[in-house]
TISELUM-21789 format. One record per residue (C-alpha): y, x, z; residue number from 1. Coordinates in steps of 0.5 Angstrom, whole numbers. Each point is the difference from the previous one (the first is absolute). Layout:
((Y X Z) NUM),
...
This chain:
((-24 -37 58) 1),
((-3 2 -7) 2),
((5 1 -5) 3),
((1 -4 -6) 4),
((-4 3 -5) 5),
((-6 1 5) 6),
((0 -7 2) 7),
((-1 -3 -7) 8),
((-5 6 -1) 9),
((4 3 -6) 10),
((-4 8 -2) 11),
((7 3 3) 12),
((7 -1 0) 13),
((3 -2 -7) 14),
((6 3 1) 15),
((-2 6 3) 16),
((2 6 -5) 17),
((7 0 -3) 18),
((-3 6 -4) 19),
((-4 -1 -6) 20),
((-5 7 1) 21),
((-2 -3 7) 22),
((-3 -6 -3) 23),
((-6 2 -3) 24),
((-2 -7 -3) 25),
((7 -2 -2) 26),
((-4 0 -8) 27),
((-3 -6 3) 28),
((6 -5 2) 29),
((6 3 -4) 30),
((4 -4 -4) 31),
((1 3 -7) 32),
((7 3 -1) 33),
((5 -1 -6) 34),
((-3 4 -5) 35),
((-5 3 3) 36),
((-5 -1 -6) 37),
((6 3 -4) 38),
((-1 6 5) 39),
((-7 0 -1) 40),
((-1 1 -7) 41),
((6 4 0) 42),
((-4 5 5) 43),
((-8 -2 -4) 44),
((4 2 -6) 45),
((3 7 3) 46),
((7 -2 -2) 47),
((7 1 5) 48),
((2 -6 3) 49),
((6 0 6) 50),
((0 -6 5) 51),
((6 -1 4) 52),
((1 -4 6) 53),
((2 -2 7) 54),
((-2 3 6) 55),
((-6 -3 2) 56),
((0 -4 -7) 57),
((-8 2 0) 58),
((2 6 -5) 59),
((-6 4 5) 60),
((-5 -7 0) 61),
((-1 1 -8) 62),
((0 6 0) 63),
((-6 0 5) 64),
((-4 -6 -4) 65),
((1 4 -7) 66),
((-3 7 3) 67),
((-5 -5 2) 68),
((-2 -3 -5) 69),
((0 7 -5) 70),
((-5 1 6) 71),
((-4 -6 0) 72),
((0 1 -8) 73),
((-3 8 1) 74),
((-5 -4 5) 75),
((-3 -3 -6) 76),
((1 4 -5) 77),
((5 -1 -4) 78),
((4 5 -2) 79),
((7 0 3) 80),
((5 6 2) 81),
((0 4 6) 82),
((4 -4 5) 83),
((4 4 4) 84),
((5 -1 6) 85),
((6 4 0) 86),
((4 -3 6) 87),
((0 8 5) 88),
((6 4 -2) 89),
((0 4 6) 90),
((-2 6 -4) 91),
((7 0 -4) 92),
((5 -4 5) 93),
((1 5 6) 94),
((4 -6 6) 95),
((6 -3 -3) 96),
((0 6 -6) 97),
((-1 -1 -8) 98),
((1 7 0) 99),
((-7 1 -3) 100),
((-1 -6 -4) 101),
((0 3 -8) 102),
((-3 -3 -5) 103),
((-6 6 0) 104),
((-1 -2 7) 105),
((-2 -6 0) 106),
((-4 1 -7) 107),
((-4 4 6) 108),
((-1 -5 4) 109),
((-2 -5 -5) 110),
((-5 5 -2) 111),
((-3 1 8) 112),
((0 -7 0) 113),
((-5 -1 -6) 114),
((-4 6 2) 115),
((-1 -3 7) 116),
((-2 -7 -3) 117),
((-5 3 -4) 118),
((-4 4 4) 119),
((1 -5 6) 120),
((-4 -4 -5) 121),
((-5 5 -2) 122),
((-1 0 7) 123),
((-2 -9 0) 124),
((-5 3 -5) 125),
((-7 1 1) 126),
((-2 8 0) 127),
((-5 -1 -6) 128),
((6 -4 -3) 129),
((5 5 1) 130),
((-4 4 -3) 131),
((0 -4 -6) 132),
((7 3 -1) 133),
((0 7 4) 134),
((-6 3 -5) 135),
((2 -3 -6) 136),
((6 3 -1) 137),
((2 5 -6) 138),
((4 6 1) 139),
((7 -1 -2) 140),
((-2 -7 5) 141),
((-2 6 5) 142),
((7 3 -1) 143),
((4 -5 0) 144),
((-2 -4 7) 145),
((0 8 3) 146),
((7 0 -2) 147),
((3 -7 3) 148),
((-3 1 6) 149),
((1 7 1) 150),
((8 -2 -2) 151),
((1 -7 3) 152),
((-5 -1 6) 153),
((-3 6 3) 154),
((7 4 0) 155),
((1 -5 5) 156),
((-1 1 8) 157),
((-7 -3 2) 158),
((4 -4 6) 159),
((3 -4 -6) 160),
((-6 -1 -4) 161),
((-3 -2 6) 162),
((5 -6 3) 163),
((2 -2 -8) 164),
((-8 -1 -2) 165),
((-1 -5 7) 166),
((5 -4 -4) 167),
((-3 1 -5) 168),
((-7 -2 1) 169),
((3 -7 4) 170),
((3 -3 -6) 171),
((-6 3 -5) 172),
((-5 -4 5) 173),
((4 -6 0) 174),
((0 -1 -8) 175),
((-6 4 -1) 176),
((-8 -2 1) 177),
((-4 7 2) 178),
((-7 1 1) 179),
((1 6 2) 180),
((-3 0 8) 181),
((6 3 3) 182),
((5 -5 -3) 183),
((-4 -5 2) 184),
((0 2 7) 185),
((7 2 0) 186),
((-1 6 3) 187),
((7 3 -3) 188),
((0 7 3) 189),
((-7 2 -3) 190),
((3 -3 -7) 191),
((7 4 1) 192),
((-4 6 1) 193),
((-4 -2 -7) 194),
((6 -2 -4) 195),
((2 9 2) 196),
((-7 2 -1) 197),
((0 -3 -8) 198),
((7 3 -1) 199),
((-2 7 4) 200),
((-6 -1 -4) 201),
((3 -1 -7) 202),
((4 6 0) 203),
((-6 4 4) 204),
((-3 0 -6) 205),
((5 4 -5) 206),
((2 6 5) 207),
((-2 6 -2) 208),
((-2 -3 -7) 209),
((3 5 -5) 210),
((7 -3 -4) 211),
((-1 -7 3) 212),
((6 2 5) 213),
((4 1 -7) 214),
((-2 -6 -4) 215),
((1 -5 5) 216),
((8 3 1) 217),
((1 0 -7) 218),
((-2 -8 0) 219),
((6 -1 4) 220),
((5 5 -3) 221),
((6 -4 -4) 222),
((7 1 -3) 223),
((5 -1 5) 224),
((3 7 3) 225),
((-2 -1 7) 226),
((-9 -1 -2) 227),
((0 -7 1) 228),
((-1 -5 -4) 229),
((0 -7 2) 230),
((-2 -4 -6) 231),
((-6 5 -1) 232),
((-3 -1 7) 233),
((-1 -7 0) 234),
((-3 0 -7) 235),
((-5 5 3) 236),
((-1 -5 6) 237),
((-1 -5 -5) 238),
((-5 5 -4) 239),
((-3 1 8) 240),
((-2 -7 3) 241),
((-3 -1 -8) 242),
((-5 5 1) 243),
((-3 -5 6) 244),
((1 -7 -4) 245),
((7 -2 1) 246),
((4 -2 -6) 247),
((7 3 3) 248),
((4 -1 6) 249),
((5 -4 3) 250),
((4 2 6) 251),
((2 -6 5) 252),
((7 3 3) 253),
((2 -4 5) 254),
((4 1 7) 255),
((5 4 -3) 256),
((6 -3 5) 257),
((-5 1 6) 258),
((2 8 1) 259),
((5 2 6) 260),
((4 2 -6) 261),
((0 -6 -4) 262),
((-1 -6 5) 263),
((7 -2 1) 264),
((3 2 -7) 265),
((-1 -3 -6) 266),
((3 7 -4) 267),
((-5 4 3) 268),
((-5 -4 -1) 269),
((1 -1 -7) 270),
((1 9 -1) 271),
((-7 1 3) 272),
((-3 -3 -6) 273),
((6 1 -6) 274),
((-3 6 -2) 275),
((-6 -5 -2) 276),
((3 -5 -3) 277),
((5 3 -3) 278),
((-4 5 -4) 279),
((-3 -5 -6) 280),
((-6 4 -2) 281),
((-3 0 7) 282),
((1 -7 -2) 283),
((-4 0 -7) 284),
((-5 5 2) 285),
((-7 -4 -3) 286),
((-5 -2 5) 287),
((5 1 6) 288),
((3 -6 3) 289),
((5 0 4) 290),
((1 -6 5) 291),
((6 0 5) 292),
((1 -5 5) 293),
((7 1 3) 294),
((6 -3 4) 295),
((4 -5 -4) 296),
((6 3 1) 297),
((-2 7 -4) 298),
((2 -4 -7) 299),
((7 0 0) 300),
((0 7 2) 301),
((-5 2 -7) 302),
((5 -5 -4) 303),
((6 4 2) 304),
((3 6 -2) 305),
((-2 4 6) 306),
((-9 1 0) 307),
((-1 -3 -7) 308),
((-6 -3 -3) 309),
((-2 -3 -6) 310),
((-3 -6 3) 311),
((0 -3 -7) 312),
((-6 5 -2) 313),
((-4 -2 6) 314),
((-3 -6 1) 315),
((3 -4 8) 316),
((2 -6 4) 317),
((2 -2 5) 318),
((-5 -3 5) 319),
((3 -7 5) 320),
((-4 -5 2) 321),
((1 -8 0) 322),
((-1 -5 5) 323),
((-7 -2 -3) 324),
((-3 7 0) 325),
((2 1 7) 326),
((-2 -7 3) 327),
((-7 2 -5) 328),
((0 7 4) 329),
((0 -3 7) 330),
((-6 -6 -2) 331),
((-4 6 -3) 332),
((0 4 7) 333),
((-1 -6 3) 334),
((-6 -2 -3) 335),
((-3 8 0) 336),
((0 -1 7) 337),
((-2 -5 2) 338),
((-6 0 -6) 339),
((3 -5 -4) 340),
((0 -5 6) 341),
((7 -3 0) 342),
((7 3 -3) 343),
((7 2 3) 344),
((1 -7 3) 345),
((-6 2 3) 346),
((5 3 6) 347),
((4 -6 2) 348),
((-1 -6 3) 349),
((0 -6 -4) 350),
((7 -3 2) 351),
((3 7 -3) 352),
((3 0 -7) 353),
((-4 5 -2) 354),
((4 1 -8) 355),
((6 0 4) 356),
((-2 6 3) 357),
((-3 4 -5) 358),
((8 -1 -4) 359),
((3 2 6) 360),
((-5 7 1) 361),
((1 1 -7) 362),
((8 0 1) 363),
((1 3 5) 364),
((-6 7 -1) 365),
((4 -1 -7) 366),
((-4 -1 -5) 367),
((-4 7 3) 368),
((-7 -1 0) 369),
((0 6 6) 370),
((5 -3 3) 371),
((-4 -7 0) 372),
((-6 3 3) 373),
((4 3 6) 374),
((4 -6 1) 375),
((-7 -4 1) 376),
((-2 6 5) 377),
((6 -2 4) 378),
((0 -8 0) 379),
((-8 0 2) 380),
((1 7 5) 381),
((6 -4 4) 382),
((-4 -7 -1) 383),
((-5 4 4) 384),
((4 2 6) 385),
((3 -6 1) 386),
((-6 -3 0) 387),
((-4 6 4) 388),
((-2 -5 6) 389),
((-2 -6 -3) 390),
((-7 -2 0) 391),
((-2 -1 -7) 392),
((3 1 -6) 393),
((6 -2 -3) 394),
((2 0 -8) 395),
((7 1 -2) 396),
((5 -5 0) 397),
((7 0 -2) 398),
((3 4 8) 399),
((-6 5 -2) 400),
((3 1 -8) 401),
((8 0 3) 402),
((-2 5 7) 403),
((-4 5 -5) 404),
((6 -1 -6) 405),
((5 2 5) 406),
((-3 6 3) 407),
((-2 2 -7) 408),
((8 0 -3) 409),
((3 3 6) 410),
((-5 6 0) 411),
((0 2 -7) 412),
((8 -1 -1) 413),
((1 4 7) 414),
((-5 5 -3) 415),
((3 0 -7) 416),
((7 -1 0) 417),
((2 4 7) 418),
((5 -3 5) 419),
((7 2 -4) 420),
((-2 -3 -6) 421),
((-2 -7 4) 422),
((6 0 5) 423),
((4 -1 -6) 424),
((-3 -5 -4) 425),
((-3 -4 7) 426),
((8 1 2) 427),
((3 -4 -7) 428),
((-6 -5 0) 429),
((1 -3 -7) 430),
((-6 -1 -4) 431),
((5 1 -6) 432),
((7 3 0) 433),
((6 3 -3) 434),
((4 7 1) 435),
((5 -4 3) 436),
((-5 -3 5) 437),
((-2 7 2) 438),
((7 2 0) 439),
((2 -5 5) 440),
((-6 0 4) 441),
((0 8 2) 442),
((7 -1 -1) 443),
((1 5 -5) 444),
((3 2 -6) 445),
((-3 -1 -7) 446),
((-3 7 -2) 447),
((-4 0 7) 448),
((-3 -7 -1) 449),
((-2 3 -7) 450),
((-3 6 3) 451),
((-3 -4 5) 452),
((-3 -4 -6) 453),
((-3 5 -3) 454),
((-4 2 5) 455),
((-3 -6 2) 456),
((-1 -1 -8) 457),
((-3 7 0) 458),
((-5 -2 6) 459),
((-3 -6 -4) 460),
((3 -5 5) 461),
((6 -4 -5) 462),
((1 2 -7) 463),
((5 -3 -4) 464),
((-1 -8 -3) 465),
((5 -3 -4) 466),
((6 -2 1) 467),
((5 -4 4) 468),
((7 -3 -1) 469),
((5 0 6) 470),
((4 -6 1) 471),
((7 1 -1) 472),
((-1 7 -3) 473),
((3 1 -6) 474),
((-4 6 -5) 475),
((-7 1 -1) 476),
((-6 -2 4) 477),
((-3 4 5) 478),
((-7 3 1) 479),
((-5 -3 4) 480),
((-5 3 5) 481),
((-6 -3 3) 482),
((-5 2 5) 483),
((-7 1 -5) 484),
((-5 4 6) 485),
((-2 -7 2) 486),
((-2 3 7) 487),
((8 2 1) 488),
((1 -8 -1) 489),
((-5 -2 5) 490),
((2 4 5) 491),
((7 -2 -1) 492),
((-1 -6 -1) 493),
((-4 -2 6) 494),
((5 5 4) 495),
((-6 4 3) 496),
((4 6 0) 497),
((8 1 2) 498),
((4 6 1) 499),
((6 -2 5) 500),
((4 6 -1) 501),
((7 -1 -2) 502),
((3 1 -6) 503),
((5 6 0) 504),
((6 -2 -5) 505),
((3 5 -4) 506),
((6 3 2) 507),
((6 -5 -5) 508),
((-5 -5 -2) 509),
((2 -4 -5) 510),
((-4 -5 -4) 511),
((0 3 -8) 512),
((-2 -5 -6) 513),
((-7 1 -3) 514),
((0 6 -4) 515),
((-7 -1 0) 516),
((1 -4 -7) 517),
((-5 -2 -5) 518),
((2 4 -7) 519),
((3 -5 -4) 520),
């Protein structure tokens, strides 16, 4: 049997891609986020904005559409910033250690990014267009695109320039258009090979010209004691990428909590750019835009005392989604699909409240446009499996959404939370509760129910949501926990995971009163 999405002759599967960089036409379906024009003129006009968000909120997505469309802008030739991805920290974060990370370092990093950028552009150009820009260029220019790409590109092994300019080339494509031959036949190994010959080319031209060498060394000496100085470096990329009509530069830093160092902590993840963040000038350097894209989590960490930064100078926002944008996000993929000919509803038979099920598939990916995606993914994947012998095609209906709903649930919070986490919360089975609650269902005393508490709230499954006065109890109310990870309720709720190992009571248990009181 053909799978759904083939026998309603859709282009492809719409939930196929999880990830926004694997979607290459995504600028043609995707739904505008909450302040997205505000990101957008913030980058067009070279000023630092920071966004924070959820995991899978769509933090990369509107990464992507604002590099595409700065692109789309330079196909048209407007003048607009460099557009530039800073998403590889592998040069600066060695396995799970931050040893590395200094705010210099990084500054480097951001310098080869810029660099590659603009020589992977150069190369989308045609050879009498190149041209253009290689033979006018003036003697303190000369000099100065030796030094950058003697100290921040070619310094670098030929192995790494290799695999990173790939990258490269593939996101560059996608926003682009080039009437260069080898982009437009894609022939990406002769186009590498290209990007090096101009970067080789460049540098070749001044070896062996007299004081070239010690001009070019001076453009970047600065004040601070160990010769490098950050601030003078982006100033000179900003001076580079204008000598080639870019009006500055803005650096799109995502995919910081994506290292093997930061993945599961939010402390390290926010270390890795504080150096960034928390020095204002690297912030207000004119025509150089910084714009973050990070995990949510990281805000209290820079409004706290630890990793402080002034957020007050810097323009942010933290990015959710409404029912309405996600409901709009399903329908657009759906239409794009399927070339305009039906939305969502589309998917389903006519006896299938499809309203109904759109609210649950926002409710229970919560609120996550990733995680919406993913969890369409399974309900058409499991739809198809149960349906592998029919003769012809079936639409969703409801056993299809609650069969793909379930797996979905089970999968993510077995993968998310680990089997300690969910034998506990599974084994107290309330969807809100109390400190004593805990107490007597572990049978143990008020300090260890807390700690369990804590752990659950540190994973993101409860989190603390009011109050609640205990019949016949004299004092204050009590705190009131509630699960909040609305895969954790399903999966409870429908009993599709039990844990049947007895409960070890603590030696001379005796129920205590709850301590865990609300401040009075």
């Amino acid at each position: 049997m053909q799978k759904l999405f083939q026998a309603l002759n859709l282009k492809g599967n719409p939930f196929e891609h999880y990830v926004a960089e694997t979607e290459p036409n995504i600028a043609e379906y995707a739904v505008q986020p909450p302040y997205f024009q505000e990101i957008k003129q913030r980058a067009q006009s070279r000023s630092t904005y920071v966004l924070f968000g959820d995991r899978g909120a769509g933090k990369s997505a509107t990464r992507l559409t604002i590099y595409k469309e700065l692109w789309k802008a330079k196909s048209a030739n407007e003048e607009v910033p460099l557009a530039v991805n800073i998403i590889d920290f592998s040069s600066v974060v060695q396995g799970k250690s931050l040893q590395g990370v200094s705010e210099a370092a990084l500054i480097k990093e951001v310098a080869f990014a810029v660099i590659e950028s603009l020589l992977t552009w150069l190369s989308s150009l045609s050879d009498d267009d190149r041209s253009i820009y290689l033979e006018a260029t003036t003697k303190e220019e000369n000099d100065l695109c030796y030094a950058l790409l003697r100290d921040y590109y070619l310094n670098r092994p030929e192995a790494k320039r290799s695999r990173s300019v790939r990258e490269a080339m593939h996101l560059l494509n996608q926003a682009f258009y080039s009437g260069n031959k080898l982009w437009v036949e894609q022939r990406w190994d002769r186009v590498a090979t290209l990007v090096g010959a101009i970067a080789e080319g460049i540098s070749a031209r001044f070896v062996g010209v007299g004081g070239v060498g010690k001009d070019a060394a001076s453009l970047l000496a600065g004040n601070s004691q160990d010769g490098f100085d950050s601030v003078l470096t982006l100033q000179k990329l900003i001076d580079l990428v204008r000598i080639f009509g870019f009006s500055g530069i803005v650096a799109l830093v995502d995919k910081v909590d994506e290292t093997e160092a930061t993945t599961n902590s939010a402390d390290q993840t926010a270390s890795l750019v504080y150096p960034l963040l928390s020095r204002v000038q690297l912030m207000e350097i004119p025509n150089f835009s910084w714009v973050f894209f990070l995990w949510n989590r990281l805000k209290a960490i820079f409004e706290g005392a630890g990793q402080p930064v002034r957020l007050d100078k810097i323009g942010h926002a933290t990015v959710s989604w409404s029912d309405d944008f996600l409901s709009l996000m399903l329908e657009n993929r759906l239409r794009y699909y399927s070339e305009k000919r039906y939305g969502f509803e589309g998917l389903f038979t006519a006896e299938t409240d499809v309203d109904a099920v759109k609210a649950e598939v926002i409710r229970v990916a919560m609120r996550s446009p990733r995680e919406a995606i993913r969890l369409m993914d399974v309900i058409l994947r499991e739809h198809d499996i149960t349906h592998l012998h029919k003769n012809g095609p079936e639409l969703l209906d409801d056993r299809s959404v609650e069969i793909g709903l379930n797996t979905y649930a089970t999968d993510v919070v077995t993968a998310t939370f680990g089997e300690r986490l969910l034998a506990q919360i599974f084994r107290l089975n309330k969807t809100s509760f109390t400190n004593k609650d805990v107490q007597n269902t572990f049978r143990t005393g008020s300090q260890s129910a807390r700690t369990r508490i804590q752990s659950w709230e540190n994973a993101g499954i409860v989190r603390l949501s009011g109050t609640r006065t205990i019949e016949g109890a004299i004092g204050r109310p009590v705190n009131e926990y509630t699960i909040v990870d609305a895969r954790v309720e399903r999966v409870m709720r429908k009993q599709l995971i039990a844990y049947y190992d007895p409960v070890v009571e603590e030696p001379e248990f005796v129920l205590e009163g709850d301590s865990d009181s609300a401040p009075g």
